[in-house]
N, C-alpha and C positions, 0 to 999 in steps of 0.2 A: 640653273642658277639657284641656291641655296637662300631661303627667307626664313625669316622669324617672326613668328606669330606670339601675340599673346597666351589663346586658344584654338586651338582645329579642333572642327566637331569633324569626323572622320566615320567610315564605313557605316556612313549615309544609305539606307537603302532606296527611297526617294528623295529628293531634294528639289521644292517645290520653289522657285525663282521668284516664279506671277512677272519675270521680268519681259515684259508684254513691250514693243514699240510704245508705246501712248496708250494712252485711256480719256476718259472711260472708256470701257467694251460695250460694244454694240453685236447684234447679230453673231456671224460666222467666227467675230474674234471671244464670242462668250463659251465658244466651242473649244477652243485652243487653249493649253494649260503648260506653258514652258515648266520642264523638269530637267532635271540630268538624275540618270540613275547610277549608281556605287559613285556617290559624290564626297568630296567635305566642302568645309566652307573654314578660311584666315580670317581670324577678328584680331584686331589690334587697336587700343587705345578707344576701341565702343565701337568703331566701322567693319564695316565687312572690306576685308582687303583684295583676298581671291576671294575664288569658288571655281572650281575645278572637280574632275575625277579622283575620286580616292587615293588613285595609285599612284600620283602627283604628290598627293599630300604624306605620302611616305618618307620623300624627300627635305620634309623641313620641318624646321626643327618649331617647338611652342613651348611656350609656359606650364601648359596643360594643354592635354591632350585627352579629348570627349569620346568613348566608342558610341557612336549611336546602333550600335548592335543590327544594323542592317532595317532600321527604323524610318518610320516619315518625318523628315524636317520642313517647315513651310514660315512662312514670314508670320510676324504676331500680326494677330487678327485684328481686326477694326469694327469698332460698334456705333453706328452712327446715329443711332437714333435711341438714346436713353434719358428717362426724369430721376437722374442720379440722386440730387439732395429733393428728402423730405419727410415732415415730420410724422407718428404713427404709424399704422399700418387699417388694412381694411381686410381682416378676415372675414368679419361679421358680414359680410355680403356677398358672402359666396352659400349661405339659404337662401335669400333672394334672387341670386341665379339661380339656383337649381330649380326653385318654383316658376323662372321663366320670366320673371321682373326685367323687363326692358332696360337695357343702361340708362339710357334719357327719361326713362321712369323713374329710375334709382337718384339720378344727381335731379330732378326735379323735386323727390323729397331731401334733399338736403342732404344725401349720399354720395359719392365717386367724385368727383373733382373737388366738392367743396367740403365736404369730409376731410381728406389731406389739405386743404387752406385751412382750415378751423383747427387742425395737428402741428401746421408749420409753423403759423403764425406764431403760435404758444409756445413752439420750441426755440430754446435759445440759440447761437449762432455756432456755439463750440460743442453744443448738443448734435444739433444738423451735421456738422465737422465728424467727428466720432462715428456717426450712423454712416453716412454719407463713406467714409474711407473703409469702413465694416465691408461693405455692397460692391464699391471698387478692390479692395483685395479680394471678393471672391471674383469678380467678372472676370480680374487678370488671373486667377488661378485656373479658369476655363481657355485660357490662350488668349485675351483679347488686352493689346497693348497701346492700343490707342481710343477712347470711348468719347464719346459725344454726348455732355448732360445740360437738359434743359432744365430753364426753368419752370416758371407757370402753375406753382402751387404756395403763390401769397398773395396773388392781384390787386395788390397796392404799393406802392411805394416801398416802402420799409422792408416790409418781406421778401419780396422781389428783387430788390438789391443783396439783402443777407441770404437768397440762396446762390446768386451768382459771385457775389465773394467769399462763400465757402468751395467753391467749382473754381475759383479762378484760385485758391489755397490748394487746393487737393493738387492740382497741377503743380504748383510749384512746390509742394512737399513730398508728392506721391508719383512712384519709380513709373507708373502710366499716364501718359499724354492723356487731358483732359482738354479738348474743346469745348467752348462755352455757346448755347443759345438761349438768346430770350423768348420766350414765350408766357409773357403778362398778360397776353390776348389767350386765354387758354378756356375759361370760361368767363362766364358774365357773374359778377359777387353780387349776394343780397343784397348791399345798401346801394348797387346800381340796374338792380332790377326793372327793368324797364327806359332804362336809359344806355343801351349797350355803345350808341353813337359817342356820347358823355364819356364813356366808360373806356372805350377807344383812344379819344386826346388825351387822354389822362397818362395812356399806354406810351402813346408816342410821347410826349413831356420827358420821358424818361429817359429819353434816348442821348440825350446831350453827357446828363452824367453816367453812365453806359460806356460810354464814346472815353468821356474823361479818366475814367479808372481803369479802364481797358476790360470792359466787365464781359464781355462775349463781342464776336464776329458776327455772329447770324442774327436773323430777327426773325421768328415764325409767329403762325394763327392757328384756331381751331376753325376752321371752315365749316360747318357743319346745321346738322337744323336743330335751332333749340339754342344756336351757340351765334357764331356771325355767317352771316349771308357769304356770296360768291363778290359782290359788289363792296361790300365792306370792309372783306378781307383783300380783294386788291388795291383798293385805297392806301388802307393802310400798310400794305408790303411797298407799294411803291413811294410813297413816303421815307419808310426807313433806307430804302434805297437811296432817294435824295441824298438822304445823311450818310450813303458811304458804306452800310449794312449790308451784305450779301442773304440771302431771303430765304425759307424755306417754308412750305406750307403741310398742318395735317388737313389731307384734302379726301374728298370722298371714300369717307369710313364709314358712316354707313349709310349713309343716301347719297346717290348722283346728284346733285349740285349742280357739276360743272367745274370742280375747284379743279378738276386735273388735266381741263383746257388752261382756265386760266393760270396755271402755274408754268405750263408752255411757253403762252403768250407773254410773260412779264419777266422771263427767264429766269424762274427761281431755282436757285442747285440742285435743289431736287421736289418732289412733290413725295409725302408719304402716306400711309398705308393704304391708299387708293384700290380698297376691296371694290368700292360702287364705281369703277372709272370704267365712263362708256367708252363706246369703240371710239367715237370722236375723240375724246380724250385720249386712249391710244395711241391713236394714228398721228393727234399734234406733238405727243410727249416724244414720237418716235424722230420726226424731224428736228427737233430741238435737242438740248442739252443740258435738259434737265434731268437728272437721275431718279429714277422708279424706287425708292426705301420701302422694301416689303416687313410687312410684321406678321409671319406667321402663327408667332407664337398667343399673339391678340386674338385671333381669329379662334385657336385653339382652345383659350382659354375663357374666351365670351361661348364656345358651343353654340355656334350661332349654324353651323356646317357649312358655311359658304370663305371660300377662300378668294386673294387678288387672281385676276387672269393673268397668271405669271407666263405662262406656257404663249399664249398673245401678246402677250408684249416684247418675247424676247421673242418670238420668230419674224413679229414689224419692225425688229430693231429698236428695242427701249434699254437703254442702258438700265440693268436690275442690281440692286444691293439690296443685303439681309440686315436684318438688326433683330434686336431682341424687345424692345421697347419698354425695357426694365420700369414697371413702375408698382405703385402698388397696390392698383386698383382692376387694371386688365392685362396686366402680363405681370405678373410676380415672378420673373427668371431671370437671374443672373449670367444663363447658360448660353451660349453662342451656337453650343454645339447640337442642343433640342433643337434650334432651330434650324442650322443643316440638315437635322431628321426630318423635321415640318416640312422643307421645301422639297426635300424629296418623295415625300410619303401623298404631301396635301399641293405642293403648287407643281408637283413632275417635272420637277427641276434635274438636271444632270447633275453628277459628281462635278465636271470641269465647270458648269455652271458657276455650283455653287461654290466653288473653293473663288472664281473669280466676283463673285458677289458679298463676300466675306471678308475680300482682299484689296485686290485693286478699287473696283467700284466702290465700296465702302470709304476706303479713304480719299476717293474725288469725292464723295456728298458733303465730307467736313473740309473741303480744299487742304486736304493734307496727301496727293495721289505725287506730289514731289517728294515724301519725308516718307510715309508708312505705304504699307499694304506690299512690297517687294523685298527679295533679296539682291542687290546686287552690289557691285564693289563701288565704294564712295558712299553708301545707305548706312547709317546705322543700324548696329547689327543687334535688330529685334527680331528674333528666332524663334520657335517652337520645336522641338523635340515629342514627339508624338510616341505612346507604345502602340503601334499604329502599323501593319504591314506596306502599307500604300494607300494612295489616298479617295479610292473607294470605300476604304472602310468608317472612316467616319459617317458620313451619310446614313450605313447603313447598323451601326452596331450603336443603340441609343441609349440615352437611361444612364449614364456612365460617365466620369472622364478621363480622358483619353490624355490627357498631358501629362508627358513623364517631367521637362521643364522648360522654363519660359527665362529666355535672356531680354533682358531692356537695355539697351546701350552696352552689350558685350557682358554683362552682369548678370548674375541670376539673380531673376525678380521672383520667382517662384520652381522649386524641387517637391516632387511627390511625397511625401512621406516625412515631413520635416513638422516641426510643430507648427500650431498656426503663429504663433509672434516670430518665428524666426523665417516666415514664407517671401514675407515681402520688407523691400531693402529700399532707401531712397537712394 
């Protein structure tokens, strides 16, 4: 029978689905990678309509017609874990790393988290806007159509609101899905030094107008030593819960704590970058369904040489997602796809791993694993286009990117070689 397409992307040389029964992936299913190879895929009015065999798609007719030159196609990537808006930058503390300056050395003189509050604060809201969709057009030029930006660099009121309604603007103007989390509990600010408890109800106060303006979904914490306890931060995760908030925690980054039991225990979506998470922690994260948000690229960039036990977590069955934890103080990457290199290089992660840590799993961390992270007919058809033989190669060929172009809703969001003002389309 005879159809018409908008678009057929056509002599597909892989075509990467991620169309998995359910998710998240656990265990034996983080092994499995649904493809069809000499594929295309019907888009019509932004959905994916088929997906079938190439030589099917000879049979009907489109608007345009795509050769993907016998190339990787795979669903737009998902980033769940980024501090999208905020003001400044912190070059100047990368001599302090190299001389070995501890991070909690660094923000204890007045460096790394409160450095970017003392930049945000002072930046205006259409300032923050501007930088902020800078940083989102290049994430989405590395393949990634769905991203996750938190707050947690103005810890008070005022600031903390204008960077989540510059996150909740990028979404509605910018051609990438932008989910929103709070994270006003990120550090403790100097005029609450010493009163982090104080510093906390002030956090949640906030959550009513939050709630009101529809300013984010999530609510997270800095779990950490120096920052809030294991006790403090579940306090107040369960709290924002009360009010209806789905929860996510940064828990043992770089001291065991404990925060990646209790992110287990309180069923928060996911617990992240959990370098310090003991086996305990493991072993409750693998019973539950909370999802593991790895940051390779943190660990990378701090030169600390110690990465998450990725390799133990996915063989107890911990559901694992990647992210790049875009910020600007210990992961300055936009890139999605260094991090695929990371997780192969540093956490001995698999190709099928990682493409499902990118995809699927990534978009369960932001509850978006019904919208993004798949291809299949009824999804919106957010695509990638790869110059890419198959999808071993990403992993392995770094330094680079690999996207020839990026569909958002059936549209190109981004083409190789195009200028930067005409890359990205709302």
């Amino acid at each position: 029978m005879s159809q018409t397409f908008d678009i057929i992307i056509e002599n597909i040389g892989q075509l990467l689905t991620m169309d998995h029964e359910e998710g998240p992936l656990k265990g034996e299913k983080m092994k499995e990678l649904p493809l069809i190879e000499n594929a295309a895929v019907g888009i019509k009015n932004g959905i994916v309509e088929w997906v079938g065999k190439h030589e099917e798609a000879t049979n009907f007719s489109a608007g345009e017609r795509v050769d993907a030159k016998g190339q990787l196609v795979s669903p737009g990537l998902v980033d769940p874990h980024t501090h999208l808006v905020f003001g400044g930058s912190r070059e100047h503390e990368m001599a302090l790393k190299q001389q070995g300056v501890p991070y909690l050395e660094i923000l204890k003189q007045g460096g790394g988290i409160l450095s970017t509050v003392k930049s945000t604060r002072e930046t205006s809201e259409e300032d923050l806007y501007q930088k902020a969709k800078f940083h989102l057009d290049r994430i989405l030029s590395y393949g990634v159509t769905t991203v996750e930006a938190k707050s947690g660099y103005g810890l008070d009121r005022e600031t903390e609101l204008k960077q989540l309604r510059v996150a909740k603007k990028l979404n509605e103007n910018h051609v990438a899905d932008v989910v929103s989390t709070f994270l006003g509990a990120h550090a403790i600010p100097p005029e609450f030094k010493g009163r982090s408890d104080e510093f906390l109800q002030e956090m949640l106060g906030m959550l009513d107008q939050i709630e009101k303006e529809e300013l984010a979904e999530f609510v997270d914490i800095f779990c950490e030593t120096g920052v809030f306890t294991v006790e403090q931060s579940r306090q107040f995760l369960l709290k924002a819960k009360e009010k209806g908030f789905d929860v996510k925690i940064h828990a043992d980054e770089i001291d065991p704590l404990g925060g990646t039991e209790m992110a287990a225990e309180i069923g928060a979506v996911s617990g992240e970058h959990l370098v310090g998470a003991s086996d305990e922690g493991i072993k409750k994260l693998s019973q539950s369904d909370t999802i593991a948000v790895l940051l390779p690229g943190t660990c990378f960039y701090l030169a600390k040489g110690k990465y998450a036990k990725a390799r133990q977590m996915l063989e107890e069955g911990v559901a694992v997602a990647l992210s790049t934890d875009f910020n600007p103080g210990s992961s300055p990457t936009e890139n999605i796809q260094l991090i695929m290199n990371l997780a192969a290089l540093q956490l001995k992660m698999t190709p099928e791993e990682i493409w499902n840590s990118v995809t699927v799993n990534s978009a369960y961390a932001i509850n978006r694993g019904d919208v993004a992270g798949k291809i299949a007919v009824g999804r919106k058809a957010d695509l990638v286009l790869w110059d890419a033989p198959n999808y071993h190669y990403l992993p392995y060929h770094y330094g680079v990117n690999h996207v020839n172009t990026v569909w958002k809703a059936g549209k190109v969001a981004f083409r190789k070689g195009k200028e930067h003002e005409q890359l990205f389309t709302s």
